[in-house]
ROKOLVEX-578241 format. One record per residue: x, y, z of N, C-alpha, C in turn. Coordinates in steps of 0.2 Angstrom, whole numbers, plus 5000, padded with zeros to 4 digits. Atoms other than C-alpha are relative to their C-alpha. Layout:
<rs>
XYZXYZXYZ/...
</rs>
This chain:
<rs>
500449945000500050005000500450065000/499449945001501550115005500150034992/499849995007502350074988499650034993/500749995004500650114979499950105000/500149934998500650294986500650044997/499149975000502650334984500050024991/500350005008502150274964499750064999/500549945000500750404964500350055000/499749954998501650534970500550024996/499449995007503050504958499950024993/500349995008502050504943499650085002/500349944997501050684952500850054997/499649945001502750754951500450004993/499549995007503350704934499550044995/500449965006501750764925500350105003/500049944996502050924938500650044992/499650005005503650924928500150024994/499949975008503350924910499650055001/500649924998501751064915500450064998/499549994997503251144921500650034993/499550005004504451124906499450034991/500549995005502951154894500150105000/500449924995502551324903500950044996/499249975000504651374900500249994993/499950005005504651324882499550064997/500549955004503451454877500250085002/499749924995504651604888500649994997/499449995003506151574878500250075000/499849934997507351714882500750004994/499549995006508451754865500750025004/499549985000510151764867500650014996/499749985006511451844853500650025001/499049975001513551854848499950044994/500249965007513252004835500749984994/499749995007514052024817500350055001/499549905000515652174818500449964996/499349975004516952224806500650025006/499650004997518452234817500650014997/499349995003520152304815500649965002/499550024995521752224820500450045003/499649944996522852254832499550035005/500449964994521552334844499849955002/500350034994520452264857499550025000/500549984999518752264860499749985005/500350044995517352234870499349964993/500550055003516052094861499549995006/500550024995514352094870499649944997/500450034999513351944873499250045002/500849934997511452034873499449945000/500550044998509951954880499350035001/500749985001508051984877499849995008/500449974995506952034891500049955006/499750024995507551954908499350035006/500349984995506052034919499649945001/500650064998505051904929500349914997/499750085000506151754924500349965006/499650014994507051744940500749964998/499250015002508751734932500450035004/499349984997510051724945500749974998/499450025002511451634938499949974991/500050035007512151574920500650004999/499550035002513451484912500150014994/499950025007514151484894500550004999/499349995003515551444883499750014994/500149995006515851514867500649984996/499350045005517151464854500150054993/499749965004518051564840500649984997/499650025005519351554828500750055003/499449964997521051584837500650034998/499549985002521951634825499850074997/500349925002520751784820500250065010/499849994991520551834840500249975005/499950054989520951784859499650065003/500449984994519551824870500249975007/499550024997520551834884499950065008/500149984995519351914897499250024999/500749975002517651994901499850065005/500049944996516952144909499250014999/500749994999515152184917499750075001/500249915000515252394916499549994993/500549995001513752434911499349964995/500350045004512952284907499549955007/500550024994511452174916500349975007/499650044994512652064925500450035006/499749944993513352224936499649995006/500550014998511852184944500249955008/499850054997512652034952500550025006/499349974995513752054970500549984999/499250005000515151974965500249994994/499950005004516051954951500149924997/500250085002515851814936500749984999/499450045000517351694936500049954990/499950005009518051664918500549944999/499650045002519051514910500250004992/499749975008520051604894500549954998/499550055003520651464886500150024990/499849975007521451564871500649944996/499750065007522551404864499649964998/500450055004520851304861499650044996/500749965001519951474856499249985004/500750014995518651464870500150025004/500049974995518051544884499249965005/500850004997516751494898499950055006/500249944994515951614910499449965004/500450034994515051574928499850065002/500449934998513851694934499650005005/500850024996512751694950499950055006/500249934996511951824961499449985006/500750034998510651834973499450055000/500949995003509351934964500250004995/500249995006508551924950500450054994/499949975006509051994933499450044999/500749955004507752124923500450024994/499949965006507652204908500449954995/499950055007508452164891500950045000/499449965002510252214883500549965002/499250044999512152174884499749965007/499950024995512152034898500949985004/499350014998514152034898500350024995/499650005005515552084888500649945000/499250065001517051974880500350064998/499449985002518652044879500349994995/499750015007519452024861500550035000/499449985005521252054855499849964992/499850015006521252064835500749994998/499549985002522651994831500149954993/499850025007522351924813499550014996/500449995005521351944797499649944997/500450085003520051844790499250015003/500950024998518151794797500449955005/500050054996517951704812499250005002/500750014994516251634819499850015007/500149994993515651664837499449955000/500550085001514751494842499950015008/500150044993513851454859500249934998/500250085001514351284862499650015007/500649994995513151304877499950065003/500549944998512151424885499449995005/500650044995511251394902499650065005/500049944995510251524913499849945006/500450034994509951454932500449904998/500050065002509751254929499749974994/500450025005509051284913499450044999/501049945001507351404917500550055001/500549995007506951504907500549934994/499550015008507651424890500250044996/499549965002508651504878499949964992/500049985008508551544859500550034998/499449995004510351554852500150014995/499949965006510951664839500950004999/499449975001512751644834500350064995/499949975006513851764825500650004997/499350015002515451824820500450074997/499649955001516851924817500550034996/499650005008517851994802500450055001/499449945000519352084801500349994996/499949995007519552124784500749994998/499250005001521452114775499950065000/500149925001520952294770499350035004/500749994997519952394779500350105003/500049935000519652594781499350005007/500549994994519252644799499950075001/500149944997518552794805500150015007/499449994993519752864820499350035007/500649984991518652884838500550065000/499849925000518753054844499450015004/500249994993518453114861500050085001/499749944997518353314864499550065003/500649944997517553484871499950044995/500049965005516853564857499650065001/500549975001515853714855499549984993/500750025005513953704845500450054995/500149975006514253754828501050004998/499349985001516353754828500249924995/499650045007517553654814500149935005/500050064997517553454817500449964995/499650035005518953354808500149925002/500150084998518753144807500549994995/499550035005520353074800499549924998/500150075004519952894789500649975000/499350055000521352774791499849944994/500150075005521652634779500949965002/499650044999522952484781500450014995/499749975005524452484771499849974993/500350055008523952454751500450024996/499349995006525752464744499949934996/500150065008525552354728499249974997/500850005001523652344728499750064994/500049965005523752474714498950025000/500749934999522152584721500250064997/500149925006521952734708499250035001/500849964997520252784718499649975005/500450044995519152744732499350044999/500749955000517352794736499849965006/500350034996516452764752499350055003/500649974996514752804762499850015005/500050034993514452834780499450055003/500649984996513152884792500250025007/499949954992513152974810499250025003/500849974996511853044820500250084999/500049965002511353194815499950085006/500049974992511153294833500450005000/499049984995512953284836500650024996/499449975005513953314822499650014993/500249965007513653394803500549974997/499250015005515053314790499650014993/500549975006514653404775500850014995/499450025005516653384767500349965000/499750054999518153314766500750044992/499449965004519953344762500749944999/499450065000521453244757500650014999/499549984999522753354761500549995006/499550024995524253294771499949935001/500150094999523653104769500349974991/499650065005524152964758499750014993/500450025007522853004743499950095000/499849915002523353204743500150024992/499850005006523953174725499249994995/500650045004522053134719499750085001/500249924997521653334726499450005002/500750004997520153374731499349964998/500550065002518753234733499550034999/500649985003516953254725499649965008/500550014995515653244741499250014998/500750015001513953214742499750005010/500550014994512953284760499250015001/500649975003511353314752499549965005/500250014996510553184762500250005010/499649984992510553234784500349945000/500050064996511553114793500549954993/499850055006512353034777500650064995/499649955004514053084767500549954997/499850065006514752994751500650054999/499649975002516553034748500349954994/499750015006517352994729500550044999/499249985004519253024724500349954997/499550055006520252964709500650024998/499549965004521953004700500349964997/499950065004523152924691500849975001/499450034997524552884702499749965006/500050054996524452714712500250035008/499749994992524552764732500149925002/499650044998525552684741500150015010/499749994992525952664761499349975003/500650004996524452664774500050075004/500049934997523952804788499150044997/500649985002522652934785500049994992/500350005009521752924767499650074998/500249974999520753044771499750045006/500449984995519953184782499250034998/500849965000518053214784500150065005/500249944996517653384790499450035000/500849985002515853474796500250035007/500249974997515253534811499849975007/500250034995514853524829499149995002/500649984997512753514833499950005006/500150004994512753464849500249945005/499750044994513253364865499849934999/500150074999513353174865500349964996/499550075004514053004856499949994994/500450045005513752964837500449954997/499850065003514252804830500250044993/499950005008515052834811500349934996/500150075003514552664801500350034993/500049995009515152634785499549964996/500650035003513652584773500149964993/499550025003514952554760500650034998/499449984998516652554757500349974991/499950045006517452514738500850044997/499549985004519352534730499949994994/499850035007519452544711499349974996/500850025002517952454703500049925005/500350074995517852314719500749955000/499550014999519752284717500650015003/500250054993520452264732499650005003/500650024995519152204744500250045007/500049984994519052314757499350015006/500949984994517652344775500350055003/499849945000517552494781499649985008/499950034991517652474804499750085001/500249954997516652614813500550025005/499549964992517252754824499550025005/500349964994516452834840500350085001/499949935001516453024838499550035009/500249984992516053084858500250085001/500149944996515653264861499650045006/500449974996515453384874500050054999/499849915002515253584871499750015009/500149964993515053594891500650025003/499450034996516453624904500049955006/499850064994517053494917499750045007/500349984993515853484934500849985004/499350024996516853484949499449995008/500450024993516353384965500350055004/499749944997516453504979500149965006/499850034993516353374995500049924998/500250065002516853214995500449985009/499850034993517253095010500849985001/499250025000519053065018499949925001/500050085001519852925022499849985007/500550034995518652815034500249955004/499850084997518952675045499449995004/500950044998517252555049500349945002/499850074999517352385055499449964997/500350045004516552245048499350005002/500749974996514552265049499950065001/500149934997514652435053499750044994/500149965006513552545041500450064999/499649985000514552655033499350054992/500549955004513252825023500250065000/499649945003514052975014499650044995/500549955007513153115002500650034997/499849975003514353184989499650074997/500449925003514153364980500650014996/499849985007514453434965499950064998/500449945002514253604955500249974991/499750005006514253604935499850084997/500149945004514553764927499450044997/500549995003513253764915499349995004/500650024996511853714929499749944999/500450075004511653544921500149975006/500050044994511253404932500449944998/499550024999512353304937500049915002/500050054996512453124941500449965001/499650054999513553004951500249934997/500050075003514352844948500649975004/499450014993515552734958500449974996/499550045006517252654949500549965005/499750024997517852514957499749975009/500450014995516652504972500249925003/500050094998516852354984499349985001/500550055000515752224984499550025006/500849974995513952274991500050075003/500349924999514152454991499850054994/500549975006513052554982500250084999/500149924998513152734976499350024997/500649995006511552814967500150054998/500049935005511452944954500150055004/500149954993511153074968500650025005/499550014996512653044975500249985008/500150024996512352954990500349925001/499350075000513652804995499849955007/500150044995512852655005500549965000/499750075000513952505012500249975008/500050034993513952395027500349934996/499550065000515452285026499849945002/500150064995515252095029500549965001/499950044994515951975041500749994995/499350035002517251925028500350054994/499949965003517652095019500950075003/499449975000519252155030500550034998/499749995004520352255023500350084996/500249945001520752425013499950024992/500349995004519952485000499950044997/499849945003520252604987499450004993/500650005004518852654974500050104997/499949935005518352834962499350005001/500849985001516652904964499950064996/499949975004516352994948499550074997/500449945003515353164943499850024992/500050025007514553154925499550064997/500349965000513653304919499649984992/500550015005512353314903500549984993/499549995006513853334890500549954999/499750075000514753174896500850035003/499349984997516253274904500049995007/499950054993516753204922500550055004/499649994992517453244940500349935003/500050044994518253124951500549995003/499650004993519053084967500149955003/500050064997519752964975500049985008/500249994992519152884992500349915000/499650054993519952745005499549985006/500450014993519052665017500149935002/499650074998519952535028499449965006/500650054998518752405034500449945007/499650044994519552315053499549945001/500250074999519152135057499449995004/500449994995517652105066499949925004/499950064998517851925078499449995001/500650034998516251835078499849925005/500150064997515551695091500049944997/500150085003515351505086499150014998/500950015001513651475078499849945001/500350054998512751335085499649964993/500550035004511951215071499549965001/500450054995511251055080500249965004/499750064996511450915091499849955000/500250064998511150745093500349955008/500750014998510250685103499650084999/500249944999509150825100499750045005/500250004994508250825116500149925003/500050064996508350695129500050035007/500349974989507650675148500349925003/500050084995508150495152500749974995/499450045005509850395146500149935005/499850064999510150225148500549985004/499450034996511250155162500349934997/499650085004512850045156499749994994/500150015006512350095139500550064997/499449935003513850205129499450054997/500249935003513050365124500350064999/499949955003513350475111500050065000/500449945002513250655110500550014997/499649955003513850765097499550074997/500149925000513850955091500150024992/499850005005513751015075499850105000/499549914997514651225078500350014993/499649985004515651325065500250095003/499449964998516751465066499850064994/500349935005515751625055500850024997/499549975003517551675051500349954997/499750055002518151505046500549985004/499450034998519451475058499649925006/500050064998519451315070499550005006/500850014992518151265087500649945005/499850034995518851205101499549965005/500550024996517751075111500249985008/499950024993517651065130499449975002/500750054998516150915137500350025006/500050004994515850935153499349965003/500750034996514650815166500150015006/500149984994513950885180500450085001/499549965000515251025178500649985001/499550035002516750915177500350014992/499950015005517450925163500649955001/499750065000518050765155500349994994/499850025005518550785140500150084997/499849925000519450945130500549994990/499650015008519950955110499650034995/500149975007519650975092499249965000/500750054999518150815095499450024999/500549984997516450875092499649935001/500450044998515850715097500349985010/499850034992515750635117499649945000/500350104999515350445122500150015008/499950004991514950425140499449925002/500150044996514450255148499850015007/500150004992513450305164499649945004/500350064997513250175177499850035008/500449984995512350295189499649965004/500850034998510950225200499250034995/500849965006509050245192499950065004/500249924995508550435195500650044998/499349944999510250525196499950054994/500149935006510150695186500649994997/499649985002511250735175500350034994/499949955005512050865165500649994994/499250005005513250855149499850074996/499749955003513951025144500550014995/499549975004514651085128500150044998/499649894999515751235127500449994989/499950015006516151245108500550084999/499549954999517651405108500549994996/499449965006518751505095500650035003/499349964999520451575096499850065003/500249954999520151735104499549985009/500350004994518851655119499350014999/500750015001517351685111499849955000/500450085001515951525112499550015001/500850004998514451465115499949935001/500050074997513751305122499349975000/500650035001512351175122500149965008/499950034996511751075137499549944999/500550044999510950915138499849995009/500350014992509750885157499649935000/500450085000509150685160500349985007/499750034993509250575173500149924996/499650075004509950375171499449955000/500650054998508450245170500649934999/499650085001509050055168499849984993/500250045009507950035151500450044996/500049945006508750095135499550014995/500649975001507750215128500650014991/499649955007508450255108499450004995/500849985002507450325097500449984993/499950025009507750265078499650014996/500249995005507250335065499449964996/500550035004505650285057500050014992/499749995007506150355039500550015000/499549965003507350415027500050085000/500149935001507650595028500850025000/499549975002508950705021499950075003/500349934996508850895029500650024996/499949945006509551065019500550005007/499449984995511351095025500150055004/500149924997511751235036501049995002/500649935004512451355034500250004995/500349995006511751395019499850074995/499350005006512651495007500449975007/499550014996514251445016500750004998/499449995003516051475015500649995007/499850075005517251365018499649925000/500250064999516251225025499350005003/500850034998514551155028499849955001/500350064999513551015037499449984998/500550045002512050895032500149955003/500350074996511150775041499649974996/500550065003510150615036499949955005/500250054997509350485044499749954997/500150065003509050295040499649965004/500450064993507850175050500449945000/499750075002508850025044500950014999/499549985002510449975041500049974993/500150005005510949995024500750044996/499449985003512550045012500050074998/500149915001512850255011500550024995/499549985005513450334997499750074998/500449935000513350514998500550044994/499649975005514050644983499950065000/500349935002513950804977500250004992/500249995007513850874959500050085000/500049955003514151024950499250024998/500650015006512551114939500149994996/500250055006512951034925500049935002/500150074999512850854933500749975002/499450055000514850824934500150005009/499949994992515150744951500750015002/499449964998516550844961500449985006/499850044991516650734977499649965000/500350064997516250584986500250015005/500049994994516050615004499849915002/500250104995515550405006499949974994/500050025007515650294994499849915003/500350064999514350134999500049975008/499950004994514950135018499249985004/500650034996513650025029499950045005/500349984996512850105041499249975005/500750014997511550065055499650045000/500449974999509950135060500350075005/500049944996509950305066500250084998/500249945003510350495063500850024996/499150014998512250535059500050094992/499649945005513150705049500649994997/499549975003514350755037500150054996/499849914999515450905034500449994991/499450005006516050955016500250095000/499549964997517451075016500050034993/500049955007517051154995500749964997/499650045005518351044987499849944998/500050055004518450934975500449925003/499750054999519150754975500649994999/499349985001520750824970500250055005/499749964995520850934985500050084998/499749955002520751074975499350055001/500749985001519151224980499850054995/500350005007517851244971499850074999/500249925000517351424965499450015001/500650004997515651504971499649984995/500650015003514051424964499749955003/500650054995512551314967500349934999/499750064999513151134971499349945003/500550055001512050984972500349945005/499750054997512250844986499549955000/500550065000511450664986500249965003/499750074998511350524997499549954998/500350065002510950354991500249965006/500150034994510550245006499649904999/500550055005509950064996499650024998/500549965007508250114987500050055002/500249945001508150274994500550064999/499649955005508950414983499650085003/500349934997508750614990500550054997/499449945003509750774983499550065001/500149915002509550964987500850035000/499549935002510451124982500250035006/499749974994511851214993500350034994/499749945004512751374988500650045003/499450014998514451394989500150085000/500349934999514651604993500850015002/499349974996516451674995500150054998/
</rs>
């Protein structure tokens, strides 16, 4: 009848399941490696962007990507200004630039929202050609939401005509000059080029274009085309073969007004299509304001761990624009807001000093910033008590050995000292969190066992058992299976888990990554009797080597009964 019900119940939660899986196939959450033109010799950033992330409950993802190592090495990544900043600590990367591959770990404890970049990859260009950009997987959480993968890829022409980035303070309406660069095309017998590009038309005006002082000065002055806004075709030919690389050309026009505008090329051609050349964007970033200046900012601080720590920055900008903060650098779990207001309460294991930029950013994209220290002193914490066994007891069997043990940890990770005491004797004094005691009291006699569980320094804490001796023994054994959620939970470096078996029966307990690969055997089939019992896993693998933070998966199989929850590994 049992067996009849356990069935039932199993089949309840498998339909549950596909319900479940059905429901998350219809939430697919796209995720895309774009198509760029790339120059060599530079570096970039290559975003990973992700559709609509609100209400999926995405706190962690993993992925690797693969590429042509001979075009790039992605040989890192970076989460400024992208969803993944979101997250407190930072995602751990394995840049494997001699197989071309990279995987990223990521996990937080809130939620994700919104859509856009969800991380950048680091790129060096350092060779010419096409390269693909391939998920070989892509996981958010353990899988929920699903995911609609888009690869792409990346091309770094043999030739190629880039438009030079340009950062400065301009005034509205004053002269604006973009050099064009081209790679060298000595022996490529170009006798004219012609290209087409685009801008945002709010920030800059390009209405010419000159070829004086550059490699294609011999062709004299180009034929232009700005007749459509926001768009400018430039054509030049002669009848001498340039030769070298450097500028080709400079566009010239105007300033309109304050802010970033891409300049794409929409096409790019030498000669009539001979040689093959792509034409690489520039970033044109103006500001026609002057530079805000923060007017208060905070010295250097000392808090101790735990301790809130609350500042308001101040600023003025010239022009009355307003102003908004930004932090560079910030340690883990301190916040600043636009506003300029600096929360952070250090935790238990954040000692240390700590140096950071809090930055003033005004309408026009021109900056303030200063730099702040704040040294963070140790904070020693008590032992934390987890459980005990026996958990409660009034009565112990005479002339029957009895166990007690303590399962304590050390908030800062260092080690626990045990002192048992009976009746206030103390009998025993070590590293042991267990005690065995044979009492051969008379029936009746009370009796106390105390345990003092104490760190380096003298802090402790203690449990006591209160019983008297009968002659019957009394043990309580387990009527099921049960496996209970570790504690504590995140944890760093070590955690407990209990289980109970009614029977005796072969233990074989494990743990698991999220992808499924197992990391450790903490028991491997070991017999065990009836009754309650612990074990402690310390974040390393079977190679002794620790593991990095994420979610971690433990299972004990105890003959037919199979059980596994999730533990969170937090450093």
């Amino acid at each position: 009848m049992r067996n009849s019900r356990i069935f039932l119940k199993r089949v309840a939660i498998s339909l549950s399941a596909l319900l479940l899986i059905s429901a998350v196939t219809l939430a697919q959450v796209t995720v895309t490696l774009p198509n760029v033109n790339l120059k060599v010799g530079t570096t970039q950033q290559i975003p990973i962007t992700v559709g609509d992330l609100t209400g999926k409950g995405v706190v962690a993802f993993q992925t690797t990507v693969t590429y042509d190592k001979t075009i790039l090495k992605i040989t890192g990544i970076s989460t400024t200004g992208t969803l993944s900043a979101a997250f407190s600590g930072t995602p751990t990367f394995n840049a494997d630039t001699a197989n071309g591959k990279i995987t990223v770990v990521a996990a937080g404890t809130s939620a994700l929202s919104s859509s856009g970049p969800l991380i950048y990859l680091t790129a060096s260009l350092v060779g010419k050609g096409t390269s693909a950009l391939t998920f070989s997987s892509f996981q958010f959480n353990e899988g929920t939401p699903a995911v609609t993968l888009t690869n792409g890829q990346v091309v770094v022409p043999s030739l190629s005509l880039k438009v030079s980035d340009y950062t400065g303070v301009n005034a509205v309406n004053s002269a604006i000059s973009i050099p064009v660069v081209v790679d060298d095309i000595t022996g490529q017998k170009v006798l004219s080029y012609q290209f087409t590009v685009t801008y945002d038309k709010t920030k800059i005006n390009l209405t010419n274009a000159t070829t004086t002082g550059t490699i294609s000065s011999s062709m004299g002055t180009p034929t232009v085309n700005s007749a459509t806004p926001g768009q400018l075709t430039v054509v030049a030919a002669g009848s001498a073969v340039l030769t070298g690389s450097g500028t080709l050309v400079i566009l010239t026009g105007t300033v309109v007004g304050s802010g970033v505008s891409t300049v794409d090329f929409t096409s790019a051609q030498f000669n009539e299509g001979t040689p093959g050349v792509a034409g690489v964007s520039g970033t044109i970033s103006i500001n026609a304001t002057l530079k805000p200046s923060i007017t208060k900012k905070m010295s250097d601080t000392t808090i101790a761990e735990n301790q809130a720590l609350s500042f308001t920055y101040l600023a003025t900008d010239p022009q009355g624009g307003a102003l908004t903060f930004s932090g560079n650098g910030l340690p883990s779990g301190a916040a600043l807001t636009a506003a300029g207001v600096l929360t952070w309460t250090p935790s238990y294991t954040q000692s240390g000093v700590y140096s950071f930029y809090v930055v003033a950013t005004n309408p026009g994209a021109l900056k303030d910033s200063v730099a702040q220290k704040v040294t963070v002193t140790n904070v020693s914490r008590k032992p934390v008590f987890n459980f005990r066994v026996p958990a409660t007891t009034t009565v112990i069997s005479r002339n029957v050995a009895t166990k007690f043990a303590v399962s304590a940890t050390d908030p800062d990770g260092g080690s626990l000292v045990w002192n048992w005491l009976v009746n206030g004797v103390s009998e025993q004094s070590g590293t042991d969190s267990t005690f065995t005691r044979t009492f051969t009291d008379p029936h009746g006699t009370a009796k106390v066992v105390t345990a003092i569980f104490s760190k380096a320094g003298g802090l402790k804490d203690s449990t006591v058992w209160n019983f008297t001796i009968t002659p019957v023994e009394q043990i309580v054994v387990p009527t099921e299976f049960a496996l209970q959620q570790n504690y504590p939970n995140p944890f760093n470096p070590t955690t407990t888990i209990s289980y109970s078996i009614p029977n005796e029966a072969p233990v074989t307990f494990e743990v698991y990554n999220v992808l499924g690969v197992k990391i450790r055997t903490l028991m491997a089939g070991q017999t065990k009797s009836a009754g309650s019992y612990m074990i402690t896993w310390d974040g390393k693998n079977d190679a002794g080597v620790n593991m990095s933070s994420g979610i971690y998966l433990y299972r004990v199989r105890a003959g037919s009964f199979v059980a596994s929850k999730k533990m969170t590994l937090l450093k």
